[in-house]
N, CA and C of each residue as an Amber inpcrd file, in Angstrom:
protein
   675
  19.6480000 103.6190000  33.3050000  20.5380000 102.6970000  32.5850000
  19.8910000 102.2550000  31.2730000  20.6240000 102.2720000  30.0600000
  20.1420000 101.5800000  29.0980000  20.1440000  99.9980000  29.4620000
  19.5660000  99.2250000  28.0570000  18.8460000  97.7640000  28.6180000
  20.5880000  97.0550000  28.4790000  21.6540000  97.4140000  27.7880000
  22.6100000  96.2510000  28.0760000  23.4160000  96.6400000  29.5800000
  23.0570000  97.9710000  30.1340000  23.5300000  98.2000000  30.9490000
  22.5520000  97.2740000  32.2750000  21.1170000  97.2740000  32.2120000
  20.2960000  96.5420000  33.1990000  20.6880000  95.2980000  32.7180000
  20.8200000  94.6110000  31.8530000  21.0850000  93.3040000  31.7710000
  22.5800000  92.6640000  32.5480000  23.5990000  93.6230000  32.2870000
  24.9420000  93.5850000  33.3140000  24.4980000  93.2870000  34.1390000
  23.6510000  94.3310000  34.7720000  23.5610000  94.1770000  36.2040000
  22.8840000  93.1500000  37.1600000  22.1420000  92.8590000  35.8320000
  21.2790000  91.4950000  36.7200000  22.6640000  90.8040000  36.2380000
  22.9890000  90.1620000  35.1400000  24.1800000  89.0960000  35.6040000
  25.0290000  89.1070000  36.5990000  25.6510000  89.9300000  37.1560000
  26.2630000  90.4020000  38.2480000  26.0080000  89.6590000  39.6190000
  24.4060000  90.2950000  39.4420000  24.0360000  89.8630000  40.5300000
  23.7880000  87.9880000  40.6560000  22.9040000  87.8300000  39.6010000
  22.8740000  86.0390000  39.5910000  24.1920000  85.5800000  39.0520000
  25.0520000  85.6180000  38.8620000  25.4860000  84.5940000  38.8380000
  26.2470000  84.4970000  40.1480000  26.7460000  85.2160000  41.3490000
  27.0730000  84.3990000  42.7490000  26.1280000  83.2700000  43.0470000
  24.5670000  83.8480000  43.0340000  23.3990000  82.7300000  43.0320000
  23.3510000  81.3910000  42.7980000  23.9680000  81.3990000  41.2880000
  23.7560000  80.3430000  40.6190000  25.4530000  79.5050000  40.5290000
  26.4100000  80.1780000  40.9300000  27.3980000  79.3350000  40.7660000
  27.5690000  78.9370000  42.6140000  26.6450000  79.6910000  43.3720000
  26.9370000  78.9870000  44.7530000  25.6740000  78.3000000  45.5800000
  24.9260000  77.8080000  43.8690000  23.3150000  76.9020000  44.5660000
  23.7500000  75.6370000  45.5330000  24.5030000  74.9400000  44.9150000
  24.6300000  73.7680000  45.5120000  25.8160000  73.9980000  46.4970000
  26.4060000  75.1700000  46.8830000  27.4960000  75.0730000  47.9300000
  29.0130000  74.6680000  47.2750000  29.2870000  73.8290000  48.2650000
  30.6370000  73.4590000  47.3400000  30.8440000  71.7360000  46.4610000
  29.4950000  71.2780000  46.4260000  29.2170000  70.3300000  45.6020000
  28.6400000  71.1140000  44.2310000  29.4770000  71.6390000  43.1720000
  28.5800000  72.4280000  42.3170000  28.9120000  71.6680000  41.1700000
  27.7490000  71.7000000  40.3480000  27.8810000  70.7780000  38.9330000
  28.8480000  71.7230000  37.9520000  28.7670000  71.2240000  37.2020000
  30.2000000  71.5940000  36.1120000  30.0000000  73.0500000  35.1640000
  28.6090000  72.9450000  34.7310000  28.2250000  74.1170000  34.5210000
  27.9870000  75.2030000  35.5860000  27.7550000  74.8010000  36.5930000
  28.0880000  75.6610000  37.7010000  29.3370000  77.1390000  37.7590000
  30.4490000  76.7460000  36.9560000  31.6490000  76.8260000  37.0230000
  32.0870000  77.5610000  35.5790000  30.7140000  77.4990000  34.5760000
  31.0200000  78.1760000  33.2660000  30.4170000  79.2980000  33.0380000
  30.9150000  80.4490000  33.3300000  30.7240000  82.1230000  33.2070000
  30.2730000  82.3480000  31.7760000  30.9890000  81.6540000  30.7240000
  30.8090000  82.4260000  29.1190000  28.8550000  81.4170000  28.5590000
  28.9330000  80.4300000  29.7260000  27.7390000  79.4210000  28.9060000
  26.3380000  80.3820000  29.7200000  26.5430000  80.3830000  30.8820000
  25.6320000  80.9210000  31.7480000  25.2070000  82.8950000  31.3160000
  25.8200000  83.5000000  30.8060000  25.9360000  84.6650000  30.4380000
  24.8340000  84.7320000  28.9770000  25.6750000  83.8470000  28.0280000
  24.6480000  83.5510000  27.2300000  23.1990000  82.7020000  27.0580000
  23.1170000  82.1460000  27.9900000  21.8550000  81.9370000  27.9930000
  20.7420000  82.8900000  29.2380000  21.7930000  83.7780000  29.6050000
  20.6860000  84.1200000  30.1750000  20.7050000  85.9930000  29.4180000
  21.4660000  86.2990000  28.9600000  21.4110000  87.2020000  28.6180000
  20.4650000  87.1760000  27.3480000  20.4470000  85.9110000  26.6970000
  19.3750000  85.7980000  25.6390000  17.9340000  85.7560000  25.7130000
  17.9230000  85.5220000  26.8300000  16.4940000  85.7070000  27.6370000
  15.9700000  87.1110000  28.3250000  16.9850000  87.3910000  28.5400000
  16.7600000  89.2270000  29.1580000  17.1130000  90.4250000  27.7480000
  17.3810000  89.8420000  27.0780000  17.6140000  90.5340000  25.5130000
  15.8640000  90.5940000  25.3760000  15.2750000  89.6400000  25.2350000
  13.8260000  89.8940000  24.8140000  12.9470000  90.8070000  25.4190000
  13.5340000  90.5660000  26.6000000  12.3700000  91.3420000  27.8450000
  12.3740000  93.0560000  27.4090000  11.3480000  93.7330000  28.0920000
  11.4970000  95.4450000  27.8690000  12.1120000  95.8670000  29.0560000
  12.5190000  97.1880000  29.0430000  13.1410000  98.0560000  29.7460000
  12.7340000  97.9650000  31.2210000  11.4100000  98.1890000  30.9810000
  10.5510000  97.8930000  32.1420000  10.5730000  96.7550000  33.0400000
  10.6600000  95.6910000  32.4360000  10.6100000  94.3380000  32.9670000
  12.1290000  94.3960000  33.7690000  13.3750000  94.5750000  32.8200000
  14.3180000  94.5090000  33.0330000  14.2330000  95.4160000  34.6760000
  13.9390000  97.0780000  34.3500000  14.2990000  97.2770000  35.7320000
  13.4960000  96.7120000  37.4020000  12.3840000  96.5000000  36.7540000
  11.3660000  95.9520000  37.9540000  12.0200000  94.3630000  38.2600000
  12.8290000  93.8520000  37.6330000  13.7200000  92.2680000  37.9010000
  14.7100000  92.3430000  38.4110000  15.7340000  94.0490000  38.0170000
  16.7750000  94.3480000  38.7640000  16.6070000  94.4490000  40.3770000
  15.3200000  95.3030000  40.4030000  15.0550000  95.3620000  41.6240000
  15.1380000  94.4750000  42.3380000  14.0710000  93.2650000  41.8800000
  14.2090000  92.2230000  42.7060000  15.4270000  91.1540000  42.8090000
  16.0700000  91.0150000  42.2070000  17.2500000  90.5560000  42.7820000
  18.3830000  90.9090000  43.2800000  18.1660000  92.4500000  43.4370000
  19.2100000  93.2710000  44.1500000  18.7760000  93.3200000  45.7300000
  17.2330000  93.6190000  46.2020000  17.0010000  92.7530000  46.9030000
  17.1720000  91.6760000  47.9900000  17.2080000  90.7880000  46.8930000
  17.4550000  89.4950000  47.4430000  18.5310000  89.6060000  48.0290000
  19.1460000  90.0850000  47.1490000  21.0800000  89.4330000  47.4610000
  21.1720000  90.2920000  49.0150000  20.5920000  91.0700000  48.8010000
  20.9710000  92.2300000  50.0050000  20.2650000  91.2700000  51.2580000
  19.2670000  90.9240000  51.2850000  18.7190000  89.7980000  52.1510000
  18.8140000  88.2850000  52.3530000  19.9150000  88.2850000  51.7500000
  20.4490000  87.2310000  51.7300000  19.6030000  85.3250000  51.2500000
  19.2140000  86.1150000  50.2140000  18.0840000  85.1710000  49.0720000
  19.1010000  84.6530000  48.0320000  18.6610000  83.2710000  47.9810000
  19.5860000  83.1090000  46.8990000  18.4310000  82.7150000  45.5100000
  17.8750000  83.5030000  44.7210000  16.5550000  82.9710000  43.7040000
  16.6800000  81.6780000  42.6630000  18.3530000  81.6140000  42.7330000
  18.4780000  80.2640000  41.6880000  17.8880000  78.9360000  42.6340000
  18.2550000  79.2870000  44.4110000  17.8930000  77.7630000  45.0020000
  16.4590000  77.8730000  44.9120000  16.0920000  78.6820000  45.4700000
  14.6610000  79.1830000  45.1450000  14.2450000  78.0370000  43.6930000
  14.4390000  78.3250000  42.8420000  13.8800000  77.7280000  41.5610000
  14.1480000  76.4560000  41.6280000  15.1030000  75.9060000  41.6230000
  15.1390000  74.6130000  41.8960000  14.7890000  74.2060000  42.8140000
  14.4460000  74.3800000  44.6070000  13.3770000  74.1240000  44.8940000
  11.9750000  73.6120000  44.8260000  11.6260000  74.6890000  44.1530000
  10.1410000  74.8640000  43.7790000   9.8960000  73.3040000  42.3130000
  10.6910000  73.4880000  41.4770000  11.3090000  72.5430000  40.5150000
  10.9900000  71.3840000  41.4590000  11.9420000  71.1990000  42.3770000
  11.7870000  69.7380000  43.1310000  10.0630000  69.4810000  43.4600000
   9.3070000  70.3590000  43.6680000   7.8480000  69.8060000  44.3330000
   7.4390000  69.0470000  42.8510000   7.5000000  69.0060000  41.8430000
   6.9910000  68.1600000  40.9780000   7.7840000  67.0660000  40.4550000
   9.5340000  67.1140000  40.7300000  10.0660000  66.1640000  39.9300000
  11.0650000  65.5090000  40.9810000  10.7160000  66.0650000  42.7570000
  11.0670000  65.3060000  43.8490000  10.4580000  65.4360000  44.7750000
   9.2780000  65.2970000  45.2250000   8.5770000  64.9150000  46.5640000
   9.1860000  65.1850000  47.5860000   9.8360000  64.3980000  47.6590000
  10.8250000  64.1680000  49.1920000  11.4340000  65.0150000  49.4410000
  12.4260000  65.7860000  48.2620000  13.4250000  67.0710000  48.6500000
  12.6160000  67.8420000  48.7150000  11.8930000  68.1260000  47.7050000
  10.9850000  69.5390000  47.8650000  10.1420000  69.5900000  49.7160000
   9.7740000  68.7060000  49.8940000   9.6370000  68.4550000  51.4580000
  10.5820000  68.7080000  52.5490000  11.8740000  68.4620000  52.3390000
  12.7960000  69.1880000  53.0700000  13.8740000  70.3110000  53.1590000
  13.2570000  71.1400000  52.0680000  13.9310000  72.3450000  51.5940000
  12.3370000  73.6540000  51.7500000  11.4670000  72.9120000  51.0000000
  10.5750000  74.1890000  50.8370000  10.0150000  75.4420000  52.1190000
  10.9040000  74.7980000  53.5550000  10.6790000  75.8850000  54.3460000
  11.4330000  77.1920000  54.3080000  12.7290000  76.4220000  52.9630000
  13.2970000  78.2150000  52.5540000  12.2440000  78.9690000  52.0730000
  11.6180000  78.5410000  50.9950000  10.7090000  79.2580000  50.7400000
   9.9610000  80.4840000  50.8460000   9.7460000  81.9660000  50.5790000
   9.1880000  82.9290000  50.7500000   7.5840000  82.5560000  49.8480000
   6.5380000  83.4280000  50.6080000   5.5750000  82.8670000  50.2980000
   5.2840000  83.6440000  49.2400000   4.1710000  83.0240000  47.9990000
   4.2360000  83.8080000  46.7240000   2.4670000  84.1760000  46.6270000
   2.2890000  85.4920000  46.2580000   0.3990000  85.8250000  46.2600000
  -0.0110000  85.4680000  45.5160000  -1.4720000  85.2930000  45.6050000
  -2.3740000  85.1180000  44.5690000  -1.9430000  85.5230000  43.0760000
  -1.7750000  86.5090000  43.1720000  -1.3800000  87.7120000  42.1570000
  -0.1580000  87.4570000  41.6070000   1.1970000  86.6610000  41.9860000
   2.0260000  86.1070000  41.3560000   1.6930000  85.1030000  40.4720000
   0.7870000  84.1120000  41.0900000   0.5350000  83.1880000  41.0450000
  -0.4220000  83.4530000  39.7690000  -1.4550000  84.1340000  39.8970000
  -2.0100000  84.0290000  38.3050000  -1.6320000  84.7520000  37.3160000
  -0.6550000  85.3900000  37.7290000   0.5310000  86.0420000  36.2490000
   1.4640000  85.2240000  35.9020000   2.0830000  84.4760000  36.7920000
   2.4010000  83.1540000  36.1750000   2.2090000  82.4380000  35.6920000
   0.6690000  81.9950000  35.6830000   0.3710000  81.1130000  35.3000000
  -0.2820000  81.7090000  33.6600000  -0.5030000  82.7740000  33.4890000
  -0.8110000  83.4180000  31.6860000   0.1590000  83.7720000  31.3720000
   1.1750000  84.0820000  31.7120000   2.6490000  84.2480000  31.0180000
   3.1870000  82.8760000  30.4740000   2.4770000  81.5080000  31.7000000
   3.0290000  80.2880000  31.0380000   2.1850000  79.9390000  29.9990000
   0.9790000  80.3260000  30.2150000   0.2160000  79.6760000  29.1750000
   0.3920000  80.3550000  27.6060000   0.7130000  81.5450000  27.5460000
   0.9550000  82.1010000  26.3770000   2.5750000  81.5020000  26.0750000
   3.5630000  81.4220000  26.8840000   4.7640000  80.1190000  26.5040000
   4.1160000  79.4510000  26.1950000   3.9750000  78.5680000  26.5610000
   2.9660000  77.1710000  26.4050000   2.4260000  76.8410000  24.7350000
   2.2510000  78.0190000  24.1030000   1.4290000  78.0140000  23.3380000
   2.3960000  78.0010000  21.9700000   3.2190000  79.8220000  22.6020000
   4.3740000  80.1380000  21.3520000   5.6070000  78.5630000  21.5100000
   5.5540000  78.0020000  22.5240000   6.5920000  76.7960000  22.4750000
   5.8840000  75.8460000  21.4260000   4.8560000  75.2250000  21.7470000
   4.0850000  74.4560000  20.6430000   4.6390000  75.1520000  19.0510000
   4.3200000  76.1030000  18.9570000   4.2790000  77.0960000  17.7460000
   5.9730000  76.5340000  16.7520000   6.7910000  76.7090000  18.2970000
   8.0360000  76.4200000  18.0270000   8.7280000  75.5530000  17.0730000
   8.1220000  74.5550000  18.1110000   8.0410000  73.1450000  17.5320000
   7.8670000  72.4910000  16.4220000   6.6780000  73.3970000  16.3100000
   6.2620000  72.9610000  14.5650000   7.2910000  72.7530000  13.8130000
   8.4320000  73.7910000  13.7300000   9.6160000  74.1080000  12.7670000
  10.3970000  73.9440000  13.0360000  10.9270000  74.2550000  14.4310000
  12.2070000  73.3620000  14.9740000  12.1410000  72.8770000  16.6190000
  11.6100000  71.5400000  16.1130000  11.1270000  70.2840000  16.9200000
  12.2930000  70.1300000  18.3390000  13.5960000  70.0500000  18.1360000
  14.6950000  69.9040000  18.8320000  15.3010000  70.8380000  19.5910000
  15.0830000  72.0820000  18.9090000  15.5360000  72.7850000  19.7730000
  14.5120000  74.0660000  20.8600000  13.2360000  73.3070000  20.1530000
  11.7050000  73.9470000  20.9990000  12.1980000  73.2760000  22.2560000
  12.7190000  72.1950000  22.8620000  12.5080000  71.5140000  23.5880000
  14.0750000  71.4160000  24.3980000  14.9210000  71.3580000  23.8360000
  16.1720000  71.2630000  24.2120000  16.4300000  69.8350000  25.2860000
  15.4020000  68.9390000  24.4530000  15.6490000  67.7040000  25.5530000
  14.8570000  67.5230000  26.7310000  14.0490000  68.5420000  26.9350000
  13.3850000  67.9300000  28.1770000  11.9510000  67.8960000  27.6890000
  10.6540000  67.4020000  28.4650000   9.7180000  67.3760000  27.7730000
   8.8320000  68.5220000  28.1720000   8.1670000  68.3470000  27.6400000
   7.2820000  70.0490000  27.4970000   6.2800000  70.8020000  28.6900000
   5.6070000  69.1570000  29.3700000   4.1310000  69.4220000  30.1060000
   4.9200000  68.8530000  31.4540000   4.5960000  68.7320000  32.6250000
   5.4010000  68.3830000  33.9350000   4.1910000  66.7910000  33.9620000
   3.4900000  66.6890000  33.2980000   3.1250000  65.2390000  33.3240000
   3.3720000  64.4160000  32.6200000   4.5290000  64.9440000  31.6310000
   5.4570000  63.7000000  30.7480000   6.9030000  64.1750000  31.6730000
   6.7340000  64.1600000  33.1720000   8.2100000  64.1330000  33.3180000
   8.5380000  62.4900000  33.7450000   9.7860000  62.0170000  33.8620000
  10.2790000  60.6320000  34.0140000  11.5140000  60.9700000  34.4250000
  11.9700000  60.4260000  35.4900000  12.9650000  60.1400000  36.1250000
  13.8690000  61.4290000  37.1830000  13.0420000  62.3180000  37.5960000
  13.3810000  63.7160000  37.7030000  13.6940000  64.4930000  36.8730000
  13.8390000  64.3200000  35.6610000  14.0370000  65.2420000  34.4040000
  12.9120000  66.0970000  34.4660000  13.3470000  67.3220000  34.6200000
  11.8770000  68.4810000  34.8580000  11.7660000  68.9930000  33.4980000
  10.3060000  69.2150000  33.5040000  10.0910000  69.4180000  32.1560000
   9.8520000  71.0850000  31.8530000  10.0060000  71.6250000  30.5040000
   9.8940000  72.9030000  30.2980000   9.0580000  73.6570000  31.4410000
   7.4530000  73.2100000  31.4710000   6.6920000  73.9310000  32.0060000
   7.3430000  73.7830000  33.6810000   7.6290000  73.1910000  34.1420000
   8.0950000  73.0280000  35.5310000   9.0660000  74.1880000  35.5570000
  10.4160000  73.9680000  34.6830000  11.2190000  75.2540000  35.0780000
  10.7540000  75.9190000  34.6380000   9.7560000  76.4640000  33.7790000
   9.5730000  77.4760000  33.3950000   8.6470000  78.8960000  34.8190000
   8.1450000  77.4380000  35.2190000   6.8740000  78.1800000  36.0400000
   7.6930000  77.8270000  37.6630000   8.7590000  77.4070000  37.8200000
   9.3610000  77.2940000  39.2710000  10.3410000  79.1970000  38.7710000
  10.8710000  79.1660000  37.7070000  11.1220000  80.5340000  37.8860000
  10.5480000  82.0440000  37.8110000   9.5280000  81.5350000  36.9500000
   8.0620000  83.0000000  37.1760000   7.8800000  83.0360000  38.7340000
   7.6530000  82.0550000  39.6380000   7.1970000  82.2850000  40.6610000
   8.2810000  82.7240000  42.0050000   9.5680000  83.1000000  41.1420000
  11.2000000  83.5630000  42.0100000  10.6130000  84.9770000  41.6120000
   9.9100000  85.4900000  40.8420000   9.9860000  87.5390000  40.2170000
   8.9320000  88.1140000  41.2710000   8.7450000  88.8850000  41.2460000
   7.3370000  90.1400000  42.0940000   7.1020000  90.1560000  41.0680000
   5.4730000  90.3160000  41.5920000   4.1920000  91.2760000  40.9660000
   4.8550000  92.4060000  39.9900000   5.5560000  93.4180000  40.6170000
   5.5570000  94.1500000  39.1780000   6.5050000  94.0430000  37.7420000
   7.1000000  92.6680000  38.8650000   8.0450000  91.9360000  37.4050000
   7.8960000  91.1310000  36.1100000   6.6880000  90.3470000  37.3630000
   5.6550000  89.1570000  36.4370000   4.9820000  90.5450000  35.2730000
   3.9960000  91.3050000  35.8460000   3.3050000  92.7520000  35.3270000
   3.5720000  92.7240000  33.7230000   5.2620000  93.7880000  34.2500000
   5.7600000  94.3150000  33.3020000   6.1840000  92.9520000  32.2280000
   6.5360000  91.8530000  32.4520000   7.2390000  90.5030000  31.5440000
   5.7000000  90.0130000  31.0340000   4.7230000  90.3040000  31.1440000
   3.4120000  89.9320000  30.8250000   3.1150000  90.9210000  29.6270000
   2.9180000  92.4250000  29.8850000   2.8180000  93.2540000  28.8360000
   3.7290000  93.2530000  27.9680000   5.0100000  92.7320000  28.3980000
   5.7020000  92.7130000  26.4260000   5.5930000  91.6330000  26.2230000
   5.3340000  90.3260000  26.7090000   4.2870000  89.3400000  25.5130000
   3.6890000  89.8250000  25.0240000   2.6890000  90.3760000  25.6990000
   1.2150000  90.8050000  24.8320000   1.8800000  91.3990000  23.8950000
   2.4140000  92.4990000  24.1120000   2.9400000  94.0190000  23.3380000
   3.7330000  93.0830000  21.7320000   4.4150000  92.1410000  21.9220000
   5.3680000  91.2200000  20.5860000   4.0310000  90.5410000  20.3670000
   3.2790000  89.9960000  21.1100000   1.8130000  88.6990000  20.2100000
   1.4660000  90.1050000  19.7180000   0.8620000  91.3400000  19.7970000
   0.2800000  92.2480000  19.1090000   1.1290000  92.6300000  17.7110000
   2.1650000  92.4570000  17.8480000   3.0540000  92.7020000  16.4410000
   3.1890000  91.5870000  15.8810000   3.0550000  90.4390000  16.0650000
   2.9880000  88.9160000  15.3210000   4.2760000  88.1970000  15.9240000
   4.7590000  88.8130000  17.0770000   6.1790000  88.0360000  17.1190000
   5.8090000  87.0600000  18.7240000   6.8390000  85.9730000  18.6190000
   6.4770000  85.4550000  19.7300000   7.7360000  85.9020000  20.8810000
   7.4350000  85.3770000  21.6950000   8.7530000  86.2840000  22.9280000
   9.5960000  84.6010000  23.0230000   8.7870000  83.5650000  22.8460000
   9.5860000  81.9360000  23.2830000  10.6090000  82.0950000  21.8500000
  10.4630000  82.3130000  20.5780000  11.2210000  82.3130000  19.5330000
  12.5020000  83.6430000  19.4570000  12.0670000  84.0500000  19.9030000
  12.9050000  85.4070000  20.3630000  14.0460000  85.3740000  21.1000000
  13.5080000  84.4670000  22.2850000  14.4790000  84.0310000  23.2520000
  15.4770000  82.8150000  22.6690000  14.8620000  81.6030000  21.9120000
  15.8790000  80.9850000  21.2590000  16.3290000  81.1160000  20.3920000
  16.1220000  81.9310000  19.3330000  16.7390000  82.9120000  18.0830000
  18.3550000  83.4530000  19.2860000  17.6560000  84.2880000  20.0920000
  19.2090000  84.8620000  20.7580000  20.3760000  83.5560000  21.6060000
  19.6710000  82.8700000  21.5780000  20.4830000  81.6320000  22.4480000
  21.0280000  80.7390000  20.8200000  20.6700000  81.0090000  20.2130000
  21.3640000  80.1000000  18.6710000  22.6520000  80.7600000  18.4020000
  22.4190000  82.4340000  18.0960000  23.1800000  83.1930000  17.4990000
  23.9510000  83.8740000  19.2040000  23.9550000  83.4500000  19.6290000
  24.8160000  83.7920000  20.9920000  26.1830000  82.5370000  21.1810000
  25.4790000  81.5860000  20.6280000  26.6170000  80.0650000  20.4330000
  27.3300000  80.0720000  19.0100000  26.7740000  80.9550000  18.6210000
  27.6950000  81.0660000  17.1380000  27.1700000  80.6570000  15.9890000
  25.6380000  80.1710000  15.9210000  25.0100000  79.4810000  14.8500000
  24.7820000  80.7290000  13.9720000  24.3670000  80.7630000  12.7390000
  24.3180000  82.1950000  11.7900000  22.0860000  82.2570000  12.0520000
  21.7090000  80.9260000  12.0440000  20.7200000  81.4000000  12.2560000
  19.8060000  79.7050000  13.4110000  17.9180000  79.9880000  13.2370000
  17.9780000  78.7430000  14.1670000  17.5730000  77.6420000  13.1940000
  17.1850000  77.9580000  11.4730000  17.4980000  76.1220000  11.0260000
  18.9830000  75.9630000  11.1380000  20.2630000  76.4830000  10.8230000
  21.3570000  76.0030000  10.7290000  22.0350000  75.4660000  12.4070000
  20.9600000  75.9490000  13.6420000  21.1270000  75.1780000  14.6890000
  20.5830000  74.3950000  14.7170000  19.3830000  73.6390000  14.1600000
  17.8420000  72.9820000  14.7200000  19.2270000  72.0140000  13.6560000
  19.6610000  72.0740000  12.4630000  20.5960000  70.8890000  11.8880000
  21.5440000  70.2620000  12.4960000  22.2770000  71.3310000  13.3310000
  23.6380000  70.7600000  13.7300000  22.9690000  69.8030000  15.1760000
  21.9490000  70.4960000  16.1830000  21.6790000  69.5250000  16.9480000
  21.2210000  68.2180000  16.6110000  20.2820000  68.1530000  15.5560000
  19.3590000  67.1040000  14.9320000  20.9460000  66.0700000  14.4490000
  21.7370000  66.1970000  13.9450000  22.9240000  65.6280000  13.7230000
  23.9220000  64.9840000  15.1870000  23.8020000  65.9030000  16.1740000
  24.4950000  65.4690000  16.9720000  23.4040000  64.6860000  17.6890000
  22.6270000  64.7450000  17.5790000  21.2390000  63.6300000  18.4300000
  21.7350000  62.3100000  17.8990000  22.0240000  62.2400000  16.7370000
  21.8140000  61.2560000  15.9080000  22.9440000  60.5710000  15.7180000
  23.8060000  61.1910000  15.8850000  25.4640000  60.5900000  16.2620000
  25.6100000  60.2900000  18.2870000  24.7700000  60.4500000  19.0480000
  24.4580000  60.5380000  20.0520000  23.8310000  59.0180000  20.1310000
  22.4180000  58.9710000  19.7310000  21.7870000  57.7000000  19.6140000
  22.6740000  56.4120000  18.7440000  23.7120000  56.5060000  17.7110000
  24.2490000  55.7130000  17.2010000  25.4890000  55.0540000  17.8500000
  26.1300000  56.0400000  18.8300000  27.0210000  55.6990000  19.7650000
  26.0830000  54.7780000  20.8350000  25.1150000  55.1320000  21.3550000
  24.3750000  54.2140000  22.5800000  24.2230000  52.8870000  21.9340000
  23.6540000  52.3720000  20.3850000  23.2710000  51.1150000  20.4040000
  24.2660000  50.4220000  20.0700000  25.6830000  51.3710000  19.4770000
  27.5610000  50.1240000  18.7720000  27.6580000  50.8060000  18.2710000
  26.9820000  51.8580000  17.1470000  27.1210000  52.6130000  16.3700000
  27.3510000  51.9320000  15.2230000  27.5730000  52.7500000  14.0760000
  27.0480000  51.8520000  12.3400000  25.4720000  51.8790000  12.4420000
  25.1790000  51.5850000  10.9230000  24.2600000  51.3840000  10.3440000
  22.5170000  52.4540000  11.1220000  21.3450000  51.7400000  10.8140000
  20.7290000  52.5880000  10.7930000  19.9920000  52.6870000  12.1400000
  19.3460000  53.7760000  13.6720000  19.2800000  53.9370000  14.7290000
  17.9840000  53.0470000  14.6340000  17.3150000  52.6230000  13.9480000
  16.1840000  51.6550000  14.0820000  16.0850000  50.3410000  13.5910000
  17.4130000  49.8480000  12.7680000  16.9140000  48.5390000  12.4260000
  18.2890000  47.8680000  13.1500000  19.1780000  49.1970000  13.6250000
  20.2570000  48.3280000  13.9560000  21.7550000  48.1650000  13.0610000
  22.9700000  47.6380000  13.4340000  24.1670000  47.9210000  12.7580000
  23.7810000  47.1350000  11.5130000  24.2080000  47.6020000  10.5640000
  24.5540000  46.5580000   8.9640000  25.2290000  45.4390000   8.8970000
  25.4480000  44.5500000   8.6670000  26.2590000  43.8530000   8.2480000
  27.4360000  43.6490000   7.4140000
């Protein structure tokens, strides 16, 4: 299969996953095919051929064994930003090796790094609202590195592998794979590029915060007179 043909196919497969995590209590995005497509297809746009088919595998898989990898992630998500649930769910759990476990953890750290990078230039949408490190999380709001690293640890070994060597393979050409991925999630929503998104969000933040305090005048000193 060529890569838009492996990318079909993983959507295919996740999204029953992900529109039947929560059962029949499902949140609203739960329920949106055109939002969920694009963001995840913008993320599997970056990946290589390789990665792509060693990911097909594994969630074809699953489904066949009746795994669902989206609860899986949120799960795992809960051990840092809920105690208690993650305590009464994590016996779904399949157990993850050593060897997942420290390819996860240099795949995050090289995120980790190109996200910072991000930031520098476009602050708002490096982040998309949540915070970056899982020790600035507050209130169950999970932070980048949490989902980031509750879903590395849903792939196999030769998925993590192969999604490891085309980091390296883009850091060896100067490109990052975290900018890559939100470059395709800008221009997948219709933005022409990501300052003319990093504006329109930075605007709606700001019409966002002016509605919370009465709205008028300026978000720090307060309405005008």
């Amino acid at each position: 299969m060529d890569k838009k043909a492996l990318i079909d196919a993983i959507l295919e497969k996740e999204w029953p996953m992900f529109h039947n995590v929560n059962g029949e209590e499902r949140a609203s995005c739960q329920n949106d095919y055109p939002v969920f497509e694009i963001m995840r297809r913008a993320q599997y746009d970056a990946w290589s051929t390789t990665a792509l088919e060693a990911y097909l595998a594994d969630v074809t898989a699953a489904a066949a064994a009746g795994r669902n990898l989206a609860r899986e992630k949120y799960i795992r998500m809960m051990e840092s930003t809920d105690p208690r649930g993650y305590a009464a769910f994590c016996g779904e759990l399949p157990p993850v090796s050593e060897e997942q476990r420290t390819l996860a953890g240099k795949i995050w750290e090289k995120m980790l790094a190109q996200t910072e990078r991000l930031r520098e230039n476009y602050p708002i949408l490096a982040l998309g609202g949540r915070p970056l490190h899982a020790s600035e999380e507050r209130d169950g709001w999970a932070s980048i590195e949490t989902y980031q690293t509750s879903e590395l640890l849903t792939y196999s070994a030769p998925t993590l592998r192969a999604l490891l060597a085309e980091i390296e393979r883009l850091e060896a050409e100067g490109r990052d794979f975290v900018y890559m991925v939100q470059e395709n999630t800008v221009t997948g929503q219709g933005f022409p590029d990501m300052a003319a998104a990093e504006k329109a969000m930075a605007e709606q933040l700001l019409k966002e915060m002016n509605i919370e305090i009465g709205g008028g005048g300026c978000c720090c000193c307060g309405p005008t007179e």
